[in-house]
C-alpha positions in Angstrom: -1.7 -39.3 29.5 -4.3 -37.1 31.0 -5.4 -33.8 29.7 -5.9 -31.0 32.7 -8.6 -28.1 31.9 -7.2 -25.2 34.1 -9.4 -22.4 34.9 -8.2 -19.0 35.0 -9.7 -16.6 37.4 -7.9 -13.5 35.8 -6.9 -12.7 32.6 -2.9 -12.8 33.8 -1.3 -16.1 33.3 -2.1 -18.1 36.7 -3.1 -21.5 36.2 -5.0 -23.2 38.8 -4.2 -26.9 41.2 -7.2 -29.6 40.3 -8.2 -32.7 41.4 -11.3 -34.8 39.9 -12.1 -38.2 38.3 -10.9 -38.5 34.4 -13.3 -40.2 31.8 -11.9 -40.9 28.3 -12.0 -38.2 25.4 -11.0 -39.1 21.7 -10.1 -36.3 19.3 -10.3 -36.1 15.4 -6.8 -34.8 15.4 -5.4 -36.7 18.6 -4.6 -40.3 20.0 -7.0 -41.2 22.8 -6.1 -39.6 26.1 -7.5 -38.9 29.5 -9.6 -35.6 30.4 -9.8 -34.5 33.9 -12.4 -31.8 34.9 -11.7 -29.2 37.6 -13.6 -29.7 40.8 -11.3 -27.5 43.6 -9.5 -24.5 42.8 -6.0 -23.7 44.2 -4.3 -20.4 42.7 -0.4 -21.3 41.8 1.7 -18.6 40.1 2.7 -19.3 37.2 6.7 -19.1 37.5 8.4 -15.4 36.7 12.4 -14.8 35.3 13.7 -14.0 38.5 16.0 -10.7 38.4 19.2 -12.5 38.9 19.1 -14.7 35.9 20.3 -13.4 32.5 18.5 -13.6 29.1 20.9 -14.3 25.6 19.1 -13.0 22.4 19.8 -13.4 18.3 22.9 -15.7 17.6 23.8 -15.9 21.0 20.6 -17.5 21.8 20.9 -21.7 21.3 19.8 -24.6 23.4 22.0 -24.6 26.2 24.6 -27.2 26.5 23.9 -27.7 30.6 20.8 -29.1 29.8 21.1 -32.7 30.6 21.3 -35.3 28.0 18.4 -37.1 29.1 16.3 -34.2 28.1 16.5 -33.9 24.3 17.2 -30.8 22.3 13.9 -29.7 20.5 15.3 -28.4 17.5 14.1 -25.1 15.3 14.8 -21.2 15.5 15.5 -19.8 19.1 14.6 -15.8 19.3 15.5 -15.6 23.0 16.6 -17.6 26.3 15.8 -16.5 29.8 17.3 -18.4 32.8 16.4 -18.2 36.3 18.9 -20.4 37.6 17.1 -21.1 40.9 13.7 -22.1 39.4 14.0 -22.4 35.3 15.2 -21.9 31.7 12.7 -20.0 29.4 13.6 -20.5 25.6 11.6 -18.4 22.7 11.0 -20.7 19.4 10.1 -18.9 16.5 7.8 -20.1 13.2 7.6 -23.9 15.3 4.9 -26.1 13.4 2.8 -28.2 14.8 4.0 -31.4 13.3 7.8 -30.3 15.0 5.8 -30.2 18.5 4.1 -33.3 17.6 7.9 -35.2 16.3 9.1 -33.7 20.0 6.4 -35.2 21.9 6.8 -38.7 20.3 10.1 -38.9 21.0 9.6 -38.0 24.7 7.4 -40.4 25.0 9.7 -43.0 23.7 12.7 -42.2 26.1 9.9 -42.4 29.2 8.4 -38.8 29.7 4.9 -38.7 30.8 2.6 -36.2 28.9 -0.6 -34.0 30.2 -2.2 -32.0 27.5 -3.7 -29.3 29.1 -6.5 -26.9 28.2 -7.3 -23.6 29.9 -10.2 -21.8 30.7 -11.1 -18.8 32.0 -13.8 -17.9 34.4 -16.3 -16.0 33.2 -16.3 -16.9 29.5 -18.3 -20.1 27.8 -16.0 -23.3 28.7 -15.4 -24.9 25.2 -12.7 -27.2 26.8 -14.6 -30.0 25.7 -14.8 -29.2 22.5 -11.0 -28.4 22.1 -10.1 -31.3 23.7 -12.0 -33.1 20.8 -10.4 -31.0 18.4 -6.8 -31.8 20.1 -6.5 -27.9 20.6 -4.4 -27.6 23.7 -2.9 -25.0 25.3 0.3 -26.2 26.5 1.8 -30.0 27.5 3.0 -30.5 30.8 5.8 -33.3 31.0 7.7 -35.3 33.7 10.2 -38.5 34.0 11.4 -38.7 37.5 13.0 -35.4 38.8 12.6 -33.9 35.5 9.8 -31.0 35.1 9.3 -29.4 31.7 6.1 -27.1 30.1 5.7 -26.9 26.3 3.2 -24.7 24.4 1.2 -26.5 22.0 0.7 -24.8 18.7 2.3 -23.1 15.6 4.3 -20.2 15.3 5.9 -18.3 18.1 6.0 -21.1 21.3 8.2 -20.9 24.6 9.5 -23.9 26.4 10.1 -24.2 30.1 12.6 -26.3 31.3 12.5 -26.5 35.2 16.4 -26.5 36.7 15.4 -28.1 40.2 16.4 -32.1 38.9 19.5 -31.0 37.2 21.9 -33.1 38.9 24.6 -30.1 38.6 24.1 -26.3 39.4 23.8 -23.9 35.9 27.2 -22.5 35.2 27.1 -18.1 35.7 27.9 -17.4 32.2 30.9 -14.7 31.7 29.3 -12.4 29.5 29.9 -11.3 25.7 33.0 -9.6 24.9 33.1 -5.9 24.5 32.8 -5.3 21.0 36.5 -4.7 19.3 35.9 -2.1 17.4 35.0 -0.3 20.2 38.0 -1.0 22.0 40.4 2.6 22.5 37.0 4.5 21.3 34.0 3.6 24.1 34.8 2.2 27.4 33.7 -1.0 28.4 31.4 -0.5 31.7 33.0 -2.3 35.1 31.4 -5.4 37.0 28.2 -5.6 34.3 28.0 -8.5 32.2 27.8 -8.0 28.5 24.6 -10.6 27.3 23.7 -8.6 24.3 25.4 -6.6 21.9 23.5 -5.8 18.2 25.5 -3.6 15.3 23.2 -1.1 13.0 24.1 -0.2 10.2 25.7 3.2 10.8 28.4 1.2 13.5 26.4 2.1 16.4 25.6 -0.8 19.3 22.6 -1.6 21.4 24.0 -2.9 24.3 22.7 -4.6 27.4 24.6 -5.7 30.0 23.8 -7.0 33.9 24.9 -4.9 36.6 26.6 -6.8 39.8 25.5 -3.6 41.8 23.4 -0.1 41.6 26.3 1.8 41.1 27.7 0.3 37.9 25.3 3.1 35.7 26.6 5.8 37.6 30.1 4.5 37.3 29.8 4.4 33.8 28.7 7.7 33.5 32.0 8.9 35.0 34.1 7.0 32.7 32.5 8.2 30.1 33.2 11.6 31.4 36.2 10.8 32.0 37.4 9.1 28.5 36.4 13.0 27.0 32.6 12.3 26.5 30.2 15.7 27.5 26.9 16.2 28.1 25.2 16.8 24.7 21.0 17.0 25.3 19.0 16.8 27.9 18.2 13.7 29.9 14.7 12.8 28.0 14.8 9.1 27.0 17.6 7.9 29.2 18.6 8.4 33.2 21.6 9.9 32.5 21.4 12.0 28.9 23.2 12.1 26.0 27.2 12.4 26.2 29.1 13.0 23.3 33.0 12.8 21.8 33.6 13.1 17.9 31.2 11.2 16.2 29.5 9.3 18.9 27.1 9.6 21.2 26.1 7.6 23.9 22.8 7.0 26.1 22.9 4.5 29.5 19.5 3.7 31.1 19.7 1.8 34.0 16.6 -0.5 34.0 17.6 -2.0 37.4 17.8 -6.1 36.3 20.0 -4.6 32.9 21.8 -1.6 32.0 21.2 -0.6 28.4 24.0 1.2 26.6 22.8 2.9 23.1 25.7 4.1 21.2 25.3 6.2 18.0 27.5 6.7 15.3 27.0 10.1 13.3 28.0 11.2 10.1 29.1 14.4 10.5 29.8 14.9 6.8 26.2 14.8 6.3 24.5 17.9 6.7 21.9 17.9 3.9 17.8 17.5 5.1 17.0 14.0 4.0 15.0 14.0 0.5 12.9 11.5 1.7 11.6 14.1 4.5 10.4 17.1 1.5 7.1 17.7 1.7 6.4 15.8 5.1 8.4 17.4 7.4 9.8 20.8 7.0 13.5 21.9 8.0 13.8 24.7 10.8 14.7 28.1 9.2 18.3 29.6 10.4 19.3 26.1 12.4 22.1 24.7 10.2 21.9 21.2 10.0 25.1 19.4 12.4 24.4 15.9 11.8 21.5 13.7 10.6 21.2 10.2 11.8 18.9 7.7 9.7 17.6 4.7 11.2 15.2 3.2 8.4 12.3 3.8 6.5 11.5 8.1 8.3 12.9 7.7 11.4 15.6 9.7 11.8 17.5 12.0 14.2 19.0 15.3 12.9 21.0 17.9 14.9 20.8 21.3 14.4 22.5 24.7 15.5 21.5 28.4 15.2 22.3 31.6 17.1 18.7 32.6 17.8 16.9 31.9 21.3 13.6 31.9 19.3 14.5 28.7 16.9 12.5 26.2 19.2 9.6 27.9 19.2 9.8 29.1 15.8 10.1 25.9 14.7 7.0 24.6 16.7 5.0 27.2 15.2 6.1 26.0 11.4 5.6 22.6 12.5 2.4 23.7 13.4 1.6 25.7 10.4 2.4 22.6 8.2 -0.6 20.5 10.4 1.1 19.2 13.3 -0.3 19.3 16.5 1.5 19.5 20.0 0.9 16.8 22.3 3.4 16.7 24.7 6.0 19.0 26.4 8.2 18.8 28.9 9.3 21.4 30.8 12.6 22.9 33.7 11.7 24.6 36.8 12.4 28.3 35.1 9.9 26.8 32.1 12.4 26.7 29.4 11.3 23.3 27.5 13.5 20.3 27.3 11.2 18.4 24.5 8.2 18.9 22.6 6.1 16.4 20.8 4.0 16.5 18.1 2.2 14.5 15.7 0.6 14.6 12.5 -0.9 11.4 10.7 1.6 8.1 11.7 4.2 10.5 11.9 5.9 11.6 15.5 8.4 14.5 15.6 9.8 15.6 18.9 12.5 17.8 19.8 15.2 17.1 22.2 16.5 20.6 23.4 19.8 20.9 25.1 19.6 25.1 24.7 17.3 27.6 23.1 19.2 27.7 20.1 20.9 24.1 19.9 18.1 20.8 19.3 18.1 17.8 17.9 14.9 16.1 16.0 13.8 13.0 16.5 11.5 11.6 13.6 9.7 8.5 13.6 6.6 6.4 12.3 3.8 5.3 14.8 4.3 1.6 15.2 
């Protein structure tokens, strides 16, 4: 085994190529291994998710079966997997311990892997690699058996695991995609030639959807089936590329991110018309806007739909926002200058208003993160 110390030039993940002689280190907390010293440094990128792989979150998210046997499944709690078919397979662990790592790396070593426990360091900051070594604090564990080429964070807590693809002896099968959620079916269409890899239910029946587009016309296409399935433009277009459209109690939001296409659909109550309790005393109603619908996400966040008949309610309600010790910090704005959204803040608190006419808004609420 041999432990690498990479130096990194920049603080951005690029690990550096090194060659030197090794002289034995023992650690407190560590078998006897190798260390080898950096003498000539060669940038090499450290590998990126390529845009044409896909990424599987929350239940979907498991060890994937294509892996091949000879490489054994490190078990614990998966948040995420991204695959670059051409290069690599990224998986997310969550809460891992250090004696699960440890278990791992044993067993690897048993069925033939080689280990390097590597340590990095960064130019222009004190080089304690020495000391860490001693300590058996390492950043990461590079292993290989033959054509096999893996990359494991060492540590507790949230680690990732990189699984190189290029000595798979088969190609990684093009998953199909999640199914479109039924109880959507007949109510939302489904969007053409964009694969579904994440779909998450709230608690109102709304979606957060993601789903990977085969060309650059599958958000636009969507849009027009929206249209086309009776959903309207409701508000303007201020956190999504194509706005808010609208049938019944849902509305819908596509953002074309150009790797995913996000679909956000919300399910209103339209029975509830009342301004939350929880909202008295920090943020005040607007005067002569009759509530439409309120939305309520968690804890103050919360978007709420109102409707008057005056062209002054948006301003009058910035100016009672105001009043109550909010301050403006943002506002966007047509060609003519009628607004489309205003921002303002008071405390962790964020309020901005999403106009889609002077006398029609919606209020977005929400806590600072």
């Amino acid at each position: 085994m041999y432990i690498y110390v990479h130096r990194l030039p920049i603080v951005l993940v690029i690990l550096t190529a090194i060659s030197a002689c090794s002289t034995p280190v023992t650690g407190t907390d560590a078998p006897d291994r190798s260390a080898t010293y950096p003498v000539n440094d060669t940038a090499a990128q450290a590998p990126s998710m390529s845009d044409s792989g896909w990424t599987t979150r929350g239940d979907a998210a498991v060890w994937p079966d294509y892996i091949p046997e000879d490489i054994p499944v490190l078990e614990g709690k998966i948040r995420q997997v991204m695959v670059a078919p051409e290069s690599h397979i990224r998986i997310f662990y969550e809460d891992l311990t250090k004696d699960q790592i440890d278990q791992y790396l044993r067993l690897l070593e048993q069925k033939g892997f080689h280990l390097n426990y590597r340590v990095y360091v960064q130019e222009g900051f004190p080089d304690n690699s020495e000391e860490r070594i001693k300590k058996g604090d390492f950043d990461d564990v590079d292993i290989t058996k033959g054509e096999y080429h893996m990359n494991l964070g060492y540590g507790e807590g949230n680690v990732s695991y990189d699984i190189y693809t290029s000595g798979f002896p088969e190609p990684i099968p093009t998953p199909a995609g999640l199914d479109w959620p039924v109880d959507l079916v007949d109510i939302v269409p489904k969007p053409e030639r964009c694969r579904i890899e994440s779909a998450s239910q709230d608690s109102t029946g709304g979606y957060q959807i993601a789903c990977r587009p085969a060309d650059d016309a599958v958000a636009n296409d969507y849009i027009q089936a929206l249209q086309a399935a009776g959903y309207v433009p409701r508000e303007s277009a201020i956190q999504s590329t194509s706005g808010v459209y609208g049938k019944g109690d849902f509305d819908i939001t596509v953002q074309d991110a150009i790797a995913l296409v996000f679909i956000s659909i919300y399910h209103q109550d339209l029975s509830n018309t009342t301004w939350p309790v929880v909202l008295s005393g920090v943020v005040p109603p607007p005067e002569e806007c009759p509530i439409k619908n309120v939305l309520e996400s968690g804890g103050l966040d919360f978007m709420i739909s109102c409707e008057g008949e005056s062209d002054q309610l948006v301003q009058n309600y910035v100016d009672l926002l105001i009043s109550e010790g909010f301050t403006e910090t943002d506002r966007m704005e047509m060609q003519n200058g009628d607004p489309v959204s205003v921002s303002l803040e008071k405390g962790d608190l964020i309020v901005r208003l999403l106009i889609s006419s002077p006398s029609r808004f919606s209020i977005d609420i929400s806590e600072k993160p």
